[in-house]
VEXGUVO-327414 format. One record per residue: residue in three letters; chain; x, y negated, z negated of N, C-alpha, C in turn. Coordinates in steps of 0.001 Angstrom, whole numbers, m for minus. Example, Ala and Ser with C-alpha at 12.3 -4.5 7.8 and 13.67 -1.06 7.14 Angstrom:
REM VEXGUVO-327414
+------+-------+---------+---------+---------+---------+---------+---------+---------+---------+---------+
: rest : kette :     nxx :     nyy :     nzz :    caxx :    cayy :    cazz :     cxx :     cyy :     czz :
+------+-------+---------+---------+---------+---------+---------+---------+---------+---------+---------+
:  ALA :     A :   13190 :    5690 :   m7800 :   12300 :    4500 :   m7800 :   13200 :    3300 :   m7800 :
:  SER :     A :   12850 :    2250 :   m7080 :   13670 :    1060 :   m7140 :   12900 :     m30 :   m7870 :
+------+-------+---------+---------+---------+---------+---------+---------+---------+---------+---------+
This chain:
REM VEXGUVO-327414
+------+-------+---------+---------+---------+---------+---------+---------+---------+---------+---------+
: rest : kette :     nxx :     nyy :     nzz :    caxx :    cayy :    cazz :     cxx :     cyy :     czz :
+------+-------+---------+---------+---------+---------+---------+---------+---------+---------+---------+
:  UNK :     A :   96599 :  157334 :  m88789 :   95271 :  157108 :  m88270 :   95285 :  157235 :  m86752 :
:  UNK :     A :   94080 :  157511 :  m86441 :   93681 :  157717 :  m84917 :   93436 :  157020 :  m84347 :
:  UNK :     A :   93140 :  156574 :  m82903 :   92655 :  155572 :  m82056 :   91167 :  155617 :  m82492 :
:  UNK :     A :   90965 :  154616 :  m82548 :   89173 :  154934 :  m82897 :   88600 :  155232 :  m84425 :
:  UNK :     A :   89345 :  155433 :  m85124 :   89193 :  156320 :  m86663 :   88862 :  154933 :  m87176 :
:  UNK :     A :   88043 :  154625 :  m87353 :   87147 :  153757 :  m88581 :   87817 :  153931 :  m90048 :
:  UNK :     A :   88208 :  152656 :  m90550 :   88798 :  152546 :  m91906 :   87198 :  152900 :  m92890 :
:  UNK :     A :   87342 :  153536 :  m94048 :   86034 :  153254 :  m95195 :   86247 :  152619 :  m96030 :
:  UNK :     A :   85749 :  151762 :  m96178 :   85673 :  150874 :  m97273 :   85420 :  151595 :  m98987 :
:  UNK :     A :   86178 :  151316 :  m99506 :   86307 :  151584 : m101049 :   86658 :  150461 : m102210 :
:  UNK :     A :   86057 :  150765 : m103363 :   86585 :  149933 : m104916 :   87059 :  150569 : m105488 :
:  UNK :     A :   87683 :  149959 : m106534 :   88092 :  150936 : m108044 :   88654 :  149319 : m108503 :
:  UNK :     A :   88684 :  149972 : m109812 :   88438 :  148801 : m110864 :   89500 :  148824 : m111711 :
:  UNK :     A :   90114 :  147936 : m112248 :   90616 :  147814 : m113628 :   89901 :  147180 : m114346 :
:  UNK :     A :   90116 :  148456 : m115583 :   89182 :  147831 : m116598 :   90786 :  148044 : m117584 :
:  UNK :     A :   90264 :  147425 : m118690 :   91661 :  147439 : m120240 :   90521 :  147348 : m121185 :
:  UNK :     A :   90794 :  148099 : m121785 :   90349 :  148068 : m123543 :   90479 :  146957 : m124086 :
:  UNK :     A :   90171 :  146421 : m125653 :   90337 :  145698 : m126693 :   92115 :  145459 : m126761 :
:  UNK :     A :   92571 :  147222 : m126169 :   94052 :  146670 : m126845 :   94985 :  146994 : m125784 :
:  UNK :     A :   94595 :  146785 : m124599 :   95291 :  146448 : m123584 :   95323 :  148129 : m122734 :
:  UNK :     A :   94861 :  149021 : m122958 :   94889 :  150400 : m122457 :   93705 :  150015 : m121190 :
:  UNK :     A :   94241 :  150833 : m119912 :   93735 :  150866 : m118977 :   92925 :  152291 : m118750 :
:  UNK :     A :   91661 :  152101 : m117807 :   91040 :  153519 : m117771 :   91206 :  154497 : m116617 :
:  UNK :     A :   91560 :  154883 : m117028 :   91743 :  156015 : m115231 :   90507 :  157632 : m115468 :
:  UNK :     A :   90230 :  158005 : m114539 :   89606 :  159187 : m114238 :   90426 :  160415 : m113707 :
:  UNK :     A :   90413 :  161675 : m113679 :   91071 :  162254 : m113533 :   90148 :  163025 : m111987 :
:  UNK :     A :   90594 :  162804 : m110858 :   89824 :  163169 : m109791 :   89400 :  164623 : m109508 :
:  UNK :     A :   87726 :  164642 : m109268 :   87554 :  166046 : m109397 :   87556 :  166738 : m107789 :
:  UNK :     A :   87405 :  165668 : m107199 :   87967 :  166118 : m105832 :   88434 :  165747 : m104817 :
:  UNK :     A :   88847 :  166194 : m103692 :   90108 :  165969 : m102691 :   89651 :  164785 : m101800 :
:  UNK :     A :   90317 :  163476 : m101568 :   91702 :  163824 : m101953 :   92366 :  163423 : m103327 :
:  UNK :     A :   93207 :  164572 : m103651 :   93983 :  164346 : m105072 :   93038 :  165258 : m106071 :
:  UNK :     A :   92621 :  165943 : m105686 :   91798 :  166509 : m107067 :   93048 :  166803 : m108182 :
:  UNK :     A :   92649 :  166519 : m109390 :   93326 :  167099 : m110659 :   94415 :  165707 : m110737 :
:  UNK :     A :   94354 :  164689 : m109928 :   95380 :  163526 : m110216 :   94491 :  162821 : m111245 :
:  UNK :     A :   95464 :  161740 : m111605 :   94574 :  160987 : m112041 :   94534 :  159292 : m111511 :
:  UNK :     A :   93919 :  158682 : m111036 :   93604 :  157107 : m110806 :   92920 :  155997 : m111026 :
:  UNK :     A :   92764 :  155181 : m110547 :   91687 :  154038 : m111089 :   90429 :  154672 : m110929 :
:  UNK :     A :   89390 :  154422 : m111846 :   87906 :  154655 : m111178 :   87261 :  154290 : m109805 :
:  UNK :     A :   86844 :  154651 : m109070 :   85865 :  154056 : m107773 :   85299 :  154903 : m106690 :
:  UNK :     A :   85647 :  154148 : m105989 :   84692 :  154931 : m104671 :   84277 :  154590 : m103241 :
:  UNK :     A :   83738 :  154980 : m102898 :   83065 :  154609 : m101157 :   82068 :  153118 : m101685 :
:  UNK :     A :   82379 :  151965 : m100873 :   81421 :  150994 : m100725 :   79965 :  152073 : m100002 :
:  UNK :     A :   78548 :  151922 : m100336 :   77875 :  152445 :  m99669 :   77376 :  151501 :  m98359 :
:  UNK :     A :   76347 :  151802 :  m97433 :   76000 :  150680 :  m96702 :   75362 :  150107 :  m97402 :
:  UNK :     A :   74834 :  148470 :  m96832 :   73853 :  147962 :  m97657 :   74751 :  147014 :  m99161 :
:  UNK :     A :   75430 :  147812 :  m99637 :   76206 :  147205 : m100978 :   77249 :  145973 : m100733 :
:  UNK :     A :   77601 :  145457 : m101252 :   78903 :  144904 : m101398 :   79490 :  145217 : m102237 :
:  UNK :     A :   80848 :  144449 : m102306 :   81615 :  145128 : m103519 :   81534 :  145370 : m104849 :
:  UNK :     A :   81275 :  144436 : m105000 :   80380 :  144260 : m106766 :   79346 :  145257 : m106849 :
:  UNK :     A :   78482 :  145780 : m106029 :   77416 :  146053 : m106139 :   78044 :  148026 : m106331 :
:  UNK :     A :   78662 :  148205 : m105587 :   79911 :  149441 : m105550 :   80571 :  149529 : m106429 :
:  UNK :     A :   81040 :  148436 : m106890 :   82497 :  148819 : m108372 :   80992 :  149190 : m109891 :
:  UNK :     A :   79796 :  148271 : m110077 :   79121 :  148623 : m110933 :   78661 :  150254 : m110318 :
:  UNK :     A :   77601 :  150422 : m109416 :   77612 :  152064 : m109416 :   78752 :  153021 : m109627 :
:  UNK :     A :   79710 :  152879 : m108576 :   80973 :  153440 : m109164 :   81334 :  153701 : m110767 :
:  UNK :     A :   81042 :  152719 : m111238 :   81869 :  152768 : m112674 :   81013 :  153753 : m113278 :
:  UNK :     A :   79665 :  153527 : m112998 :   78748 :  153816 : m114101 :   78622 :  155791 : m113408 :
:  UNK :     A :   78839 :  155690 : m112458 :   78659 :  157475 : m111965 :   79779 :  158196 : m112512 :
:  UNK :     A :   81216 :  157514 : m112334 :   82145 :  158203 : m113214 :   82615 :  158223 : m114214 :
:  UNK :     A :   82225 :  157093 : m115178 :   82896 :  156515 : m116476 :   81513 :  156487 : m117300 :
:  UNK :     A :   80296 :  156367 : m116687 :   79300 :  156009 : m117972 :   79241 :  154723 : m118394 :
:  UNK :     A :   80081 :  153824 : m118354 :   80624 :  152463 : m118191 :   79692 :  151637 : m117563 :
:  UNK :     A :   79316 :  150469 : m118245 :   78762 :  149287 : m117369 :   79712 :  148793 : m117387 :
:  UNK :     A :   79910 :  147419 : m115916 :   81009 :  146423 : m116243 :   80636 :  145268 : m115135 :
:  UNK :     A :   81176 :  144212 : m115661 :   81341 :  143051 : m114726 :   82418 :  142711 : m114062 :
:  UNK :     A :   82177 :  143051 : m112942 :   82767 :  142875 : m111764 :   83983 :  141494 : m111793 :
:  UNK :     A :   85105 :  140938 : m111738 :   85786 :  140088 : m111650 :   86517 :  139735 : m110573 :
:  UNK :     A :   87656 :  139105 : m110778 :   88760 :  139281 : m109481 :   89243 :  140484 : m109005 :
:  UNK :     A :   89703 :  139953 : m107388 :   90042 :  140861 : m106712 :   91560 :  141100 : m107236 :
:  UNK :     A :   92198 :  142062 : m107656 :   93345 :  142537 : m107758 :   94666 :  142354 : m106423 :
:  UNK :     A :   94146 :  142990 : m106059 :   94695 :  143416 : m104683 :   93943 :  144708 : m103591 :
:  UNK :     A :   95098 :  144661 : m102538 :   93890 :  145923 : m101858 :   95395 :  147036 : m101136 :
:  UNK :     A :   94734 :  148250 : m100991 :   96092 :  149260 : m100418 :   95347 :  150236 :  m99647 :
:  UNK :     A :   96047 :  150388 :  m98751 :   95317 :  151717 :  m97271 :   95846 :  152866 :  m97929 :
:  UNK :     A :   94944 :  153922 :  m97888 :   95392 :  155084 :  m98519 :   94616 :  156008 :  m97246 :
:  UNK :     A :   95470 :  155902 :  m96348 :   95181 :  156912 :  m95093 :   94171 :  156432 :  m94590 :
:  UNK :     A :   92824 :  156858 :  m94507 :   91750 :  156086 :  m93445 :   90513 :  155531 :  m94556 :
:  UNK :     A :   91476 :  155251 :  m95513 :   90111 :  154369 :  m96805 :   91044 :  152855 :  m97261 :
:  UNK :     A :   90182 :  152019 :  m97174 :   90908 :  151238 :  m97461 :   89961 :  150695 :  m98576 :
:  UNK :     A :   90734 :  150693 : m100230 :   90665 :  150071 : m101104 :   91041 :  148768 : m102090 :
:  UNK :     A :   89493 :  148252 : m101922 :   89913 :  146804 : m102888 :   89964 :  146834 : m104404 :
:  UNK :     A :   90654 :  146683 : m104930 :   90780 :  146582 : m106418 :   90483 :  145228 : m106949 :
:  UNK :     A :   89360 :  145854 : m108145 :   89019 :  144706 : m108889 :   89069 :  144631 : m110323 :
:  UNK :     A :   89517 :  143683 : m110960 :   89314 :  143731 : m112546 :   88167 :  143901 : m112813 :
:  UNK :     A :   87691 :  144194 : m113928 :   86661 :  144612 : m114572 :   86298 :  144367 : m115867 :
:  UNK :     A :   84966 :  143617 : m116101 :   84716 :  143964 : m117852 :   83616 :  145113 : m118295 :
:  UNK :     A :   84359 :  145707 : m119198 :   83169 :  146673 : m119894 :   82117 :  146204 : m120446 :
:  UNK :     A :   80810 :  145938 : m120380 :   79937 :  144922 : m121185 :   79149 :  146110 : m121447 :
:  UNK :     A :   78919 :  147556 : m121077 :   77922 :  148845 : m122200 :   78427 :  149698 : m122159 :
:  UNK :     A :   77604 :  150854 : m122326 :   77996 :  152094 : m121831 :   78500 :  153147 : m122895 :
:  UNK :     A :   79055 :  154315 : m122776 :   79807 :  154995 : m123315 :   80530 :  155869 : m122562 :
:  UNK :     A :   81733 :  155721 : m123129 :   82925 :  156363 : m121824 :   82569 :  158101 : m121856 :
:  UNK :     A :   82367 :  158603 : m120317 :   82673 :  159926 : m120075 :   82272 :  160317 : m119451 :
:  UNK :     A :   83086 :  161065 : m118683 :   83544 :  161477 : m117281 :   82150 :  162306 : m116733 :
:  UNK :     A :   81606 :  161316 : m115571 :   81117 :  161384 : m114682 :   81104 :  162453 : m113617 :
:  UNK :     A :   80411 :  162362 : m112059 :   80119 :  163048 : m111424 :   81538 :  163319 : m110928 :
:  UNK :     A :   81810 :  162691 : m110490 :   83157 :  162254 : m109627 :   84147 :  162717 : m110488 :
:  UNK :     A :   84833 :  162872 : m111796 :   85752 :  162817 : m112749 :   85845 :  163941 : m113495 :
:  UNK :     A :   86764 :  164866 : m113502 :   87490 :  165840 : m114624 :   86407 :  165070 : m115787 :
:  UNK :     A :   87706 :  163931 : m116012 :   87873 :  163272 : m117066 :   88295 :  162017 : m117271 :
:  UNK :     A :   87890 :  161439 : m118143 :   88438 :  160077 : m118360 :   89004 :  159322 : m119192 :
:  UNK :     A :   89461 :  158797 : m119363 :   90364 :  158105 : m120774 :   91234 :  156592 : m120725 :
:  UNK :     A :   91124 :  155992 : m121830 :   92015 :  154540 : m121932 :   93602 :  155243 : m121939 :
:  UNK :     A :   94312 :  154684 : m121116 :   96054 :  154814 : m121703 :   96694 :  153519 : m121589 :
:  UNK :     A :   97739 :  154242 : m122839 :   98131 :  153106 : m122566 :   99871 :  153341 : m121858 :
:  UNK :     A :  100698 :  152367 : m121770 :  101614 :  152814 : m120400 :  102888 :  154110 : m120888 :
:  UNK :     A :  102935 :  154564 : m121995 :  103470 :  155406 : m122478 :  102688 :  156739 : m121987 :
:  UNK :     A :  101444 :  156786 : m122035 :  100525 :  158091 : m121590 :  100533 :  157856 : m119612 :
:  UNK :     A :  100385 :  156609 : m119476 :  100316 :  156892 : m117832 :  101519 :  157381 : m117191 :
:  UNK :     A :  103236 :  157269 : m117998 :  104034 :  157933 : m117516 :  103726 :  159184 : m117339 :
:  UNK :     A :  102980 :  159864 : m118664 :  103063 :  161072 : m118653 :  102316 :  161958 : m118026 :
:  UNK :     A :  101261 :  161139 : m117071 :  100063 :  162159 : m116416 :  100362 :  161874 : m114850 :
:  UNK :     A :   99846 :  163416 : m114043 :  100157 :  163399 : m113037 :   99012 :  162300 : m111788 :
:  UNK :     A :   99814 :  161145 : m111622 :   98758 :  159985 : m111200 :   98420 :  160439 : m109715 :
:  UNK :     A :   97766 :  159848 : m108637 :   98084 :  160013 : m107411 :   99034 :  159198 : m106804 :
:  UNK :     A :   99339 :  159016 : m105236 :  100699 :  158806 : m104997 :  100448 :  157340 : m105374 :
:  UNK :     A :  101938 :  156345 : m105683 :  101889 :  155091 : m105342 :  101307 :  154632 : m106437 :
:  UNK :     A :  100189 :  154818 : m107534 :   99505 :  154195 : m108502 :  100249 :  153427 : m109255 :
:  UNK :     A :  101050 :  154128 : m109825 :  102182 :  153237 : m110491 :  103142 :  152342 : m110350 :
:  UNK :     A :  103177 :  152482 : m108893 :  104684 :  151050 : m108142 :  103442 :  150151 : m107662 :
:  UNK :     A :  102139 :  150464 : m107394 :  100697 :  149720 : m107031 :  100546 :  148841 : m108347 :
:  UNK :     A :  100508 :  149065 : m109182 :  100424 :  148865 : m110921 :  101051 :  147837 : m110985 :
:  UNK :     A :  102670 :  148351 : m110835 :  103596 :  147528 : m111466 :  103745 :  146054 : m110422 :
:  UNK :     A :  103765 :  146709 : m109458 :  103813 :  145153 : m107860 :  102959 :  144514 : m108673 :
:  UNK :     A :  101541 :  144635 : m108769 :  100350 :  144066 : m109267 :  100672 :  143008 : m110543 :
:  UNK :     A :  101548 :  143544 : m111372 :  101393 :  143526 : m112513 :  100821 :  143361 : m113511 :
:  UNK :     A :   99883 :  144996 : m113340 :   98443 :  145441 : m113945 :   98757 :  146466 : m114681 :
:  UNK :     A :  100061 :  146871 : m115163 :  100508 :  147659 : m116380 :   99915 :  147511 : m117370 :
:  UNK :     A :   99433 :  149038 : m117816 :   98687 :  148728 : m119381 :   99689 :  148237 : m120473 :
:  UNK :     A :   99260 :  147781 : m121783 :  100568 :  147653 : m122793 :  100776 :  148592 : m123033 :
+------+-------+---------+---------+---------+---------+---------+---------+---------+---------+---------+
């Protein structure tokens, strides 16, 4: 970062299924296009966080959800994101403005997809591993 370079504020959410599978989006654009990560996004002005993780969810996932605890939070160059748990309370899953694609995994499938950097040692510190 630069002298002067303003951090942006961002969410993304964990959400888990019924059977413990977590949801990730597959990013449709940079940075990371074609990775895949938690759902979220730019806090807008005006919003707070809650108010950001529900639009968020619902622009890329189709997903309603209730907003919960804060997870944790990680600088990813000049955005700095808070992570929050999440409940699904409507919706129907699928991939949004923002998103390839989207899907529950569970931690056998998140080995296998190309995540963005850090998601997974972020995950595991957390210990927010899907089953």
């Amino acid at each position: 970062m630069t002298l002067g370079e303003d951090l942006v504020p961002c969410v993304g959410a964990l959400a888990y299924d019924h059977s413990g599978r977590l949801l990730l989006v597959q990013r449709a654009n940079e940075p990371g296009r074609g990775l895949w990560s938690l759902p979220g996004g730019r806090v807008e002005p005006g919003e707070d966080d809650a108010a950001a993780l529900v639009r968020e969810m619902a622009e890329e996932t189709g997903l309603m959800v209730q907003p919960g605890d804060l997870v944790g939070r990680v600088r990813r160059g000049h955005f700095e994101i808070a992570d929050y748990r999440c409940r699904v309370v409507g919706g129907t899953l699928l991939a949004g403005d923002d998103a390839l694609d989207a899907r529950w995994c569970d931690a056998a499938t998140l080995l296998e997809l190309p995540l963005v950097p850090l998601l997974l040692e972020t995950l595991r510190e957390w210990g927010a591993l899907p089953r």
